[in-house]
N, C-alpha and C positions, 0 to 999 in steps of 0.2 A: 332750521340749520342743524346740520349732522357734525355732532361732536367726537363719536365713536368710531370705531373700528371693532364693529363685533361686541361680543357680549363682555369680554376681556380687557379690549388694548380702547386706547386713543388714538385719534388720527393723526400722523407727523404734525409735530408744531403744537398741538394741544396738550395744555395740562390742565386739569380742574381738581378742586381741593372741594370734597364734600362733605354738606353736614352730618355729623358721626354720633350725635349724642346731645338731647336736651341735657345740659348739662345745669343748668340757673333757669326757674321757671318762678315767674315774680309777676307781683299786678303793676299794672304800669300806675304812673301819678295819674292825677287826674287832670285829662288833658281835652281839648275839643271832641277828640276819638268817642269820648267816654269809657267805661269800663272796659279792662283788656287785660292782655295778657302777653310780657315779653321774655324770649326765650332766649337763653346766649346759648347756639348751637358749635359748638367746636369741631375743627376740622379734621380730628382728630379724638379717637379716645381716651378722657385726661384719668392716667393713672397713678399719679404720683404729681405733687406741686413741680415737679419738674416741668412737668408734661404741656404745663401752662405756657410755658416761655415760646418765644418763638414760632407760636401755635397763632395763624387766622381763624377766627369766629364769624359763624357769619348770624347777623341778630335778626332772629326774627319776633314781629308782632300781632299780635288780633287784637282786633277790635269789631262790632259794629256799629255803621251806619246808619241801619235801618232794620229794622225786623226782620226776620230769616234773610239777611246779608250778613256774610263776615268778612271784613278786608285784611287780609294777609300782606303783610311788609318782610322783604325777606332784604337785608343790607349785607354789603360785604364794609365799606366805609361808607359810614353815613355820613359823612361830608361830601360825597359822591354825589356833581353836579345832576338834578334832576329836578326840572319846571313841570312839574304838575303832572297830575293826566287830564282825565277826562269830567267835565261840566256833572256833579251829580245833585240836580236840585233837588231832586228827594230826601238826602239825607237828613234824615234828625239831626236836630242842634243840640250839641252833647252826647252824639250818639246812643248806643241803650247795650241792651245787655245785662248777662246775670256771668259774674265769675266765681269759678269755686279750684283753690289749688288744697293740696293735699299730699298723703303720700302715693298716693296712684299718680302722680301727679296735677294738670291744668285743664280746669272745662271751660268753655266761652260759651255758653247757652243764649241766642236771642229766637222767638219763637221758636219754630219746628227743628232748626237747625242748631248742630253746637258742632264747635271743633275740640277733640279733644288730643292731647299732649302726650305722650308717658314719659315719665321720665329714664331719664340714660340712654346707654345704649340698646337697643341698635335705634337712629332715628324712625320716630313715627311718629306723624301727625294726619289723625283720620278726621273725616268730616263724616257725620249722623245727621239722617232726615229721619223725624218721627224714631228714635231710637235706632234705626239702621243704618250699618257704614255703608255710603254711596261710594267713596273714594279715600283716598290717600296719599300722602306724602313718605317712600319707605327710603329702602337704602341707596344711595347714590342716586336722589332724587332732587333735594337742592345743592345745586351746583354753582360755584365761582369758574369760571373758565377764559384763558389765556391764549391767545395765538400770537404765535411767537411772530416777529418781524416779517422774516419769509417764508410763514405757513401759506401752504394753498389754500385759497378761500372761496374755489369755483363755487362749490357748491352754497353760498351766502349769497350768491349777488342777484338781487332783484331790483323790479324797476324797469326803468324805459331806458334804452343806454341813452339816446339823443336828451334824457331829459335833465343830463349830467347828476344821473342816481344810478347807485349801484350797493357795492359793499359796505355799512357803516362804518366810519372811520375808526369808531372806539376796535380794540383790538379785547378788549375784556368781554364779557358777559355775565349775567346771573340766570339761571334758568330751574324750574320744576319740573316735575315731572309727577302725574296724579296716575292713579291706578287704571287701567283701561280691564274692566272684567268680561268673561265670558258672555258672549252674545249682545255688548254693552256696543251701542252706536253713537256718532258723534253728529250734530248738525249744527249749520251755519256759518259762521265764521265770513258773512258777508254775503254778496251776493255772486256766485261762484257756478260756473257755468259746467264742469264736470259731476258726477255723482253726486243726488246731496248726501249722502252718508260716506262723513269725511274721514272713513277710517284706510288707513293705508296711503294717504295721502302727505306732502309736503306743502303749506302753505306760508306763505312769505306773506305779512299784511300791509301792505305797499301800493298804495293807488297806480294805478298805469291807465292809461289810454291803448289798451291791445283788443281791442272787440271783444266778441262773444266766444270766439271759437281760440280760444289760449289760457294758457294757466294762470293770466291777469285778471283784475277783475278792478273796475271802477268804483265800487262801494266796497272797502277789504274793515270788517270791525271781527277786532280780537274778541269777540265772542261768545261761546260755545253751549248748546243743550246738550245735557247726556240721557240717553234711554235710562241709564242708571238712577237719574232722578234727581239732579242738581244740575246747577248752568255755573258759568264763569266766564269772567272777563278780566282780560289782563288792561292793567290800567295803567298804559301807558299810550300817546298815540302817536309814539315813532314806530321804527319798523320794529315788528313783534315776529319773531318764526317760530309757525307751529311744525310739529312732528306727530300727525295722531296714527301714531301705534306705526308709521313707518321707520320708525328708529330703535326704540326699545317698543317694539310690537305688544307687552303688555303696559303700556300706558302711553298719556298723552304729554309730550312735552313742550314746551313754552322758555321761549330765551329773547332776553331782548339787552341791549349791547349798555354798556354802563354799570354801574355797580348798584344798581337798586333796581328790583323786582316788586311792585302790587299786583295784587290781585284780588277781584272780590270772587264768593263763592256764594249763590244764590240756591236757596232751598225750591225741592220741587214740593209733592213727588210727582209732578207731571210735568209737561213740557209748556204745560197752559200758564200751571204755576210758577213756573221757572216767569217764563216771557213777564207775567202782571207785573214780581219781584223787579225783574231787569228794570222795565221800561219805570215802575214807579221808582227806580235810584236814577235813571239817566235822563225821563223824559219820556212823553208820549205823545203821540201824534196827536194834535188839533183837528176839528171840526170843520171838513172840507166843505166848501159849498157845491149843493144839490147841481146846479147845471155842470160843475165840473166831471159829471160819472157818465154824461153824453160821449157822442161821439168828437173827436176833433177829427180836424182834415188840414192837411199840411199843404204849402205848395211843391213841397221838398226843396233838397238842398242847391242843387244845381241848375234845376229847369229854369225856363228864362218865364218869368208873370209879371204883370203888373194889375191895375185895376180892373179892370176887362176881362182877364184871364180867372183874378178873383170872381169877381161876379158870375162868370162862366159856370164853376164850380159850383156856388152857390147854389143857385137857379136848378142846375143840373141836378142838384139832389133837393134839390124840389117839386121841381117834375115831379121825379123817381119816387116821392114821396120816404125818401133817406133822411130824417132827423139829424139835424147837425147843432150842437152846441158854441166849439170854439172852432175859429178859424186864424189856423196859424201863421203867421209869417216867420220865416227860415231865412238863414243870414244874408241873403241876396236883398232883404230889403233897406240893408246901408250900401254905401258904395263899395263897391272890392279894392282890395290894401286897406281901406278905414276899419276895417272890425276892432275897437268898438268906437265909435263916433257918437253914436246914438239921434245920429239924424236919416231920415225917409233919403232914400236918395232922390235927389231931385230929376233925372233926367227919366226915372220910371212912378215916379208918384210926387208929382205935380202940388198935390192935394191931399196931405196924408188928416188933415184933421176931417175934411170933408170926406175924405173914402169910411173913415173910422164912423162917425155918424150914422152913416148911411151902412152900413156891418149891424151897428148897433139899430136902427131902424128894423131891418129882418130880425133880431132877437136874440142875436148872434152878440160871442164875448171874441175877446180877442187879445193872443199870445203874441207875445213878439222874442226875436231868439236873442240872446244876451251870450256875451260871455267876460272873462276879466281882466282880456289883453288889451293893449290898445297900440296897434300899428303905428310906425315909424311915419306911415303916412296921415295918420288923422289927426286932423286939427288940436287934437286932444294931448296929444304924445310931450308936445315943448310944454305947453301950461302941466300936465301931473308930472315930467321931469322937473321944471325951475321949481316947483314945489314942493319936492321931494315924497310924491305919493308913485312911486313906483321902487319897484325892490330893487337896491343897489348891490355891486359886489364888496367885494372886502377895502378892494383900490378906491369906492366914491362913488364912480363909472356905475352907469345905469344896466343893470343886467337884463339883455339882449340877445334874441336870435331871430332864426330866418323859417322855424317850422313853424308851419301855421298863418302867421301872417308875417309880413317883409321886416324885420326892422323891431316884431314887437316887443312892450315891457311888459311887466307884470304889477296890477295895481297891489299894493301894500297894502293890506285890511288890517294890522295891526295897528296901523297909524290912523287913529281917529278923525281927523283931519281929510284926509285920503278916502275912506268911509262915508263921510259924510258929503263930501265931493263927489262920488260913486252915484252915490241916492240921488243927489240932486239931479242928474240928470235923467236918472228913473224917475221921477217926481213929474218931472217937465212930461216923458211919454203916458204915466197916468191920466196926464193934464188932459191931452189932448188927445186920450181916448182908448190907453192899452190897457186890456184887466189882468193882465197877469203876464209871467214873463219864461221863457224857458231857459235857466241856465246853464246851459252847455260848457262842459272840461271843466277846469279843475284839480286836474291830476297830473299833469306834465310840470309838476313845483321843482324849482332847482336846489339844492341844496348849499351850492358853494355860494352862498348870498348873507346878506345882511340885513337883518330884520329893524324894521325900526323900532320896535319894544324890545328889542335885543333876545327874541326866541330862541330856541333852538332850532337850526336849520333844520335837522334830521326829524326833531317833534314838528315842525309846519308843517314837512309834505301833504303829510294827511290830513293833518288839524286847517290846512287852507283851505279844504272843500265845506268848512262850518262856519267859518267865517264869512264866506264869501257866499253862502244862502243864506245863511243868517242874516246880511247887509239888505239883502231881496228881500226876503219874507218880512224882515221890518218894517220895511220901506209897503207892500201889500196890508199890512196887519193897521200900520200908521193912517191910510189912507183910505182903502176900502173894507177896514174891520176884520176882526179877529176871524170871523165865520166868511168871509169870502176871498181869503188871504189862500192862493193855492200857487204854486211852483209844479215847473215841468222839469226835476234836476236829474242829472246825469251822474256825480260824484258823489259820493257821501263816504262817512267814518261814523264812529257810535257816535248815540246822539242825534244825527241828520232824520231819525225816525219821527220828530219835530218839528219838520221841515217839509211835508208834502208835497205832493206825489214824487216818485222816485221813477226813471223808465231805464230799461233793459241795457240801454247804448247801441252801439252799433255789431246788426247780425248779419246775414247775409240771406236771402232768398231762397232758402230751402227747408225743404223739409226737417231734415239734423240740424240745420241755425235754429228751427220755429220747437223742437224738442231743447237745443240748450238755451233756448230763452226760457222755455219754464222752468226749466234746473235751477236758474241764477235769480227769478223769482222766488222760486219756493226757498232756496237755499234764503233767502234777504229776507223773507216771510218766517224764518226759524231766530233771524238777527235781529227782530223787533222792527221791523217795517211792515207797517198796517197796511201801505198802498203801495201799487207797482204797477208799473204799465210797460210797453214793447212796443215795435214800430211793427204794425199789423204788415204783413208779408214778406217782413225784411227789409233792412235799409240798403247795402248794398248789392249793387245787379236789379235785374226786375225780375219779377216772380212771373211763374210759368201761372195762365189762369186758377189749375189746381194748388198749386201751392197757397194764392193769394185768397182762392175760396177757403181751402181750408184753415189758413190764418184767420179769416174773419170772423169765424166760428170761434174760435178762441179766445180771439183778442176782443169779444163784443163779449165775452165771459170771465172779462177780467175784472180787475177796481175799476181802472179807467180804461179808454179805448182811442190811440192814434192810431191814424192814416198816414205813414210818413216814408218818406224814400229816398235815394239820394240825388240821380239822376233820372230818373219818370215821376211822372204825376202815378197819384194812387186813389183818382177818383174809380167807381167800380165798373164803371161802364167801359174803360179804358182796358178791361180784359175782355167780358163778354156779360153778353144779357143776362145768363146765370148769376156773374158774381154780383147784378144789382141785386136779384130775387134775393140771394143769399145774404145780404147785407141788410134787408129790408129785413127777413125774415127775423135776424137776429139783433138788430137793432131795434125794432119793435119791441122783440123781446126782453131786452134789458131796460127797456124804458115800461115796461110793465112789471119786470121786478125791482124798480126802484123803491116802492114802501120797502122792501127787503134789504136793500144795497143801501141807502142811507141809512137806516137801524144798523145797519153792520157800521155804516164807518161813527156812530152816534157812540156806539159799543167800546170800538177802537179807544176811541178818548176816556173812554173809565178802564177799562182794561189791560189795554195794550195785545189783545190778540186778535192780529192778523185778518182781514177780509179774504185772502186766497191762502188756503192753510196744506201743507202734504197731509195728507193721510195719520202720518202717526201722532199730527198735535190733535188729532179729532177722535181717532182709538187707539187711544195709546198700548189697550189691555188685547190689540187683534195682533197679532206675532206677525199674519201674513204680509202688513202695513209698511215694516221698519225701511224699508227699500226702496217704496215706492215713489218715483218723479216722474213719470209720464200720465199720470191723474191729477185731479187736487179739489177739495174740497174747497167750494165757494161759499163761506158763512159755514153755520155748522147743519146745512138744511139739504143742501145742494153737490153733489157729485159730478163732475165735471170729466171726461177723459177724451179731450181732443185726438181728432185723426192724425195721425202723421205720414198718410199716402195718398197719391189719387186714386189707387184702387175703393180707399173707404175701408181698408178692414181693420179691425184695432182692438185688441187683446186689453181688458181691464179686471180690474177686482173690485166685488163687491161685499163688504162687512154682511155680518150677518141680520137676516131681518129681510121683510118686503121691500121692496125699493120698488120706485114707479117712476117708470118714464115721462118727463115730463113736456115730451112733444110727444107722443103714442097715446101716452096714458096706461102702458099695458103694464103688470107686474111681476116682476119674478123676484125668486127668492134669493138672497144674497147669502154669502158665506163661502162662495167660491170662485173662481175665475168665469169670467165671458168671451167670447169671440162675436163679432158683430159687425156686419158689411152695410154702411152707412151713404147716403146717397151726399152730393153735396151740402144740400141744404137741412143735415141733422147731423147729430153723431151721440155719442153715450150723454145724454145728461135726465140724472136719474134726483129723485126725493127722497130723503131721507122715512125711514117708517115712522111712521106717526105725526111726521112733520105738520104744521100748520102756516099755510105759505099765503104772506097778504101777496094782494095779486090788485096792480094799477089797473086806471081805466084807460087811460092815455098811452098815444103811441109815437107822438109826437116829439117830445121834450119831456127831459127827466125832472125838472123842476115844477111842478104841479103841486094841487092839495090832494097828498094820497089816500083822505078822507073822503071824497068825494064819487062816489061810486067805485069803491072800493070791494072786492070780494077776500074772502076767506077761504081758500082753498084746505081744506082736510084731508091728508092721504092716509092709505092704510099703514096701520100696525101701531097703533095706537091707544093707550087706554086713558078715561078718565081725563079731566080736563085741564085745558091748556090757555096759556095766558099769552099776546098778542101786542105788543106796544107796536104802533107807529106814529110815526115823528113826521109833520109836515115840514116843508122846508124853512117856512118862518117860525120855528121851533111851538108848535102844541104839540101836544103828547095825549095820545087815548088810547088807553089801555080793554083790550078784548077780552070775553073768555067766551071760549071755545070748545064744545063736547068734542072729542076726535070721537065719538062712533058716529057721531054726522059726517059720515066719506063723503066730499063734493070732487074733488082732484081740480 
């Protein structure tokens, strides 16, 4: 949100009062925080006890959390209504931290990180990784800001209009502003379909339902890595507006509406470092199960299937000798108006516990499509209204509309009762034979509503997409255990990184839709999400053969891998002979580097970084990196740079070092750009030097013992030896060692 006018004025209707001067720099008591440090910044600079009078302060705090985190509290009135942010199970109990004030003034030292203070004028407040300032707080940098009754607010209004969201009602704000330095890049901020280097951009953090190809984004977490060498997260999970470097072009600003501003500041100095810090204060992704890194296969949204049609499918990529994992069913298999009912429609599946049986017979698991409405027409609608699990307005009246389904409400996840009503009918499709669920939207939240824990409407919009997989993944975790507990979800906010697998949403059939799908991966790979998947050729339209081939190549080189559309099927034969070959080819292939792809996501859970990484969380020290989204690193082994034409030809970069082809086998030397005309069934995917790659026996199914004729693949560039864990899927661990001058490839 754009407060200015230039480097001078403010925009009509805007006044903001900024902080002028640590004026009072004191240890705070001894509070849960633990050790800190609180600062009365004045809005002004006090030069005389006059000065005092009449004068707004606005208080700011540190403290941390956790080791190299420090959370920043910046208040205008701390009485100023504010419910929390965001879930941080990491935190220490008592926080930690070493304080030292003085006359230099105020240090907060916890590991590598410290924020430090000066006193008076002019405000500053720098953050130091390893002894270096990363960033800064200087002049007209924390800001209180006012828009007057009839200021224009065009530029604030985000959101879905139909989804009665728009401009936050508070008319105040509090906002930062941290130092943006020379050649310093920003990434993240969700999973975001434009550039991932978010410099120059305006970001609104506001769930929407806008596809792939808009300035919305269905996963929006406030954030951010900086090349510079620290991360940060504004901790709040209403709407948050970033301005990085679009507004005051030397730094990144952050406003969010109300009169209380947190924010943590996580120490790097890498981008690796940064993520581990994040995810252990917020949360890291679980332990997905092995058969979920297979293929699914969708019926997609609109085609008309039943049993028959299923089985069709099936069989058909059995022939084809095509490896299938999950087989999903998509919302056609309740009746239409009922979304959600959560009954098989009767007049197309007769037999839903015996079709499921017989799924599970072939070795097949099986998704079914959820979401958290429930139509005006389903059976459901009277019983969660007379019982108050659906969100009401302010008048009583059940909050209702007509997009999406006829009539529908929105179930209440705040209301425990309501929640637990939810599950149970998840329960019941367990029962009878669903392993997992995909839960679709999430983000169309109303605001003019009433919560039944009395939330903040404007903090639910977002905060509703963690509520409402949290209810799912419990309900998974409850029932088929922590390690086989996996979601197909569409929505998330920080945090949801918890909550596996996350997929792309809706793109469109082209080639530029199958480029900003990896945008909004990799961007959502930089916001602490280990897993992401896409709907292999596009959801909307049908993909021209090429496109669909060249999706597959991608998407069978992702975490995970659907088949999904909106109105066609996306079995491969439905294009042409090729796209089976191509499908085989590389489905094969992913089921031979699964000893590799489940150690990544085994990884994930201790670490917090990423299975599909850009380039610069893998070299951070290569300059040429900082830009790069049309590559991505798969684990830290693997180079990946999908085609994006049917001609085959595609421009990538290679870090410095041998790199080798890992369908060729040939090597060249890296350090600089390639050009490369790729047939369908190949394109760039290259080995890391010196890499040491366990290599499956099976081609089948990703869930095997990958101990079982197992190879060791050794490439060049290599010295000295190398160490090798893989993990079979019923958790043994055996550890290799490996000479890398033994080259096997």
């Amino acid at each position: 949100m754009k407060f200015t006018d230039g480097f001078w004025q403010l925009r009509p209707g805007v006044t903001a009062l900024y902080a002028q001067e640590a004026y009072d720099i004191e240890p705070t008591d001894a509070t849960a925080d633990g050790p800190g440090i609180r600062i009365t910044a004045p809005t002004g600079v006090i030069t005389g006890r006059g000065a005092t009078l009449n004068r707004p302060v606005l208080t700011v705090t540190l403290s941390s959390p956790l080791e190299g985190v420090i959370r920043v509290r910046v208040s205008h009135h701390e009485g100023g209504r504010r419910q929390g942010g965001f879930e941080t199970p990491g935190a220490a109990a008592g926080g930690v931290g070493d304080v030292e004030i003085g006359a230099d003034g105020g240090v907060l030292r916890t590991g590598t990180l410290a924020a430090r203070i000066a006193p008076g004028a002019p405000w500053s407040l720098a953050f130091e990784v390893d002894g270096r300032r990363v960033t800064g707080s200087g002049n007209k940098a924390q800001g209180y800001v006012r828009l007057a009754a009839d200021a224009a607010v065009d530029h604030g209004i985000v959101g879905n209009a139909r989804a009665e969201t728009g401009v936050p009602d508070e008319r105040v704000f509090v906002h930062e502003q941290l130092d943006l330095g020379v050649g310093e890049t920003i990434y993240g901020l969700g999973e975001r379909f434009g550039p991932l280097v978010k410099n120059g951009q305006s970001v609104d953090i506001w769930n929407a339902d806008g596809g792939t190809s808009s300035e919305q984004a269905y996963k929006n977490v406030p954030f951010y890595v900086s090349s510079a060498g620290y991360g940060l997260l504004v901790n709040d999970p209403g709407h948050v507006s970033f301005e990085v470097g679009s507004e005051a072009v030397e730094r990144v600003q952050f406003a969010v509406p109300g009169e209380v501003l947190e924010y943590f500041v996580f120490a790097g100095p890498t981008a690796a470092d940064v993520l581990h810090r994040y995810t252990a204060l917020t949360g890291r992704a679980p332990v997905v199960p092995a058969w979920s890194y297979g293929p699914w296969l969708s019926t997609s949204f609109t085609t008309d299937y039943d049993e028959a049609t299923v089985t069709s499918f099936i069989e058909g990529m059995a022939e084809r000798e095509l490896p299938l994992s999950v087989f999903h069913f998509d919302c056609f298999w309740m009746r239409e108006f009922n979304w959600c009912d959560f009954e098989w429609d009767p007049r197309v599946f007769p037999d839903p516990e015996g079709m499921l049986a017989r799924l599970h017979e072939r070795g097949l698991r099986v998704s079914a499509w959820i979401n958290p409405y429930i139509g005006q027409r389903s059976p459901l609608f009277e019983e969660a209204s007379s019982r108050g699990f659906l969100v009401r307005r302010a008048d009583g009246s059940v909050w209702q509309w007509d997009l999406w389904q006829a009539g529908m409400g929105l179930v209440d996840f705040t209301n425990p009762d309501a929640t637990a009503w939810y599950q149970g009918h998840l329960r019941r499709l367990l029962a009878q034979g669903v392993d997992c669920f995909k839960t679709d939207f999430g983000e169309r939240i109303p605001t003019e509503v009433v919560w039944h824990d009395g939330a903040d409407p404007g903090r639910m919009h977002n905060l509703y997409t963690q509520l409402y997989n949290r209810a799912v993944h419990d309900v998974l975790v409850q029932e088929r255990g922590a390690g086989e507990a996996v979601l197909f979800a569409r929505s998330a906010t920080a945090g949801g990184q918890t909550m596996p697998v996350h997929w792309g949403g809706d793109n469109t059939s082209t080639f530029v839709s199958m480029a900003e799908s990896l945008r909004g991966g990799l961007s959502l790979a930089m916001s602490g999400f280990a897993h992401w998947s896409h709907d292999i050729g596009g959801f909307e339209g049908t993909p021209d053969p090429a496109v669909f081939k060249r999706w597959t190549a991608f998407g069978l080189l992702s975490s995970h891998s659907r088949f999904h559309g909106s109105d066609s099927y996306r079995v491969p034969w439905a294009f042409d002979e090729e796209a089976v070959e191509v499908t085989r080819r590389f489905s094969h292939l992913k089921m031979r580097l699964m000893p590799y792809l489940y150690q990544l996501g085994l990884d994930a859970a201790e670490t917090g970084i990423p299975l599909m990484r850009p380039l610069v969380l893998e070299f951070p020290d290569d300059p040429a990196v900082a830009y790069l989204d049309r590559q991505y690193m798969l684990g830290p082994s693997l180079l990946v740079a999908p085609v994006f034409s049917a001609e085959g030809d595609v421009e990538f970069y290679l870090p410095a070092g041998a790199w080798t082809s890992l369908l060729t086998g040939e090597t060249v030397e890296g350090g600089r750009w390639l050009r490369e005309r790729h047939g369908f069934d190949s394109l760039p995917l290259y080995v890391r030097p010196g890499a040491v790659l366990p290599w499956g026996a099976r081609v089948d199914r990703p869930d095997y013992d990958y101990t079982d004729g197992l190879q060791l693949r050794v490439f060049p560039g290599g010295e000295g030896a190398a160490s090798v864990v893989v993990t079979t899927p019923d958790g043994a661990a055996r550890t290799y060692e490996v000479d890398r001058a033994d080259v096997t490839r």
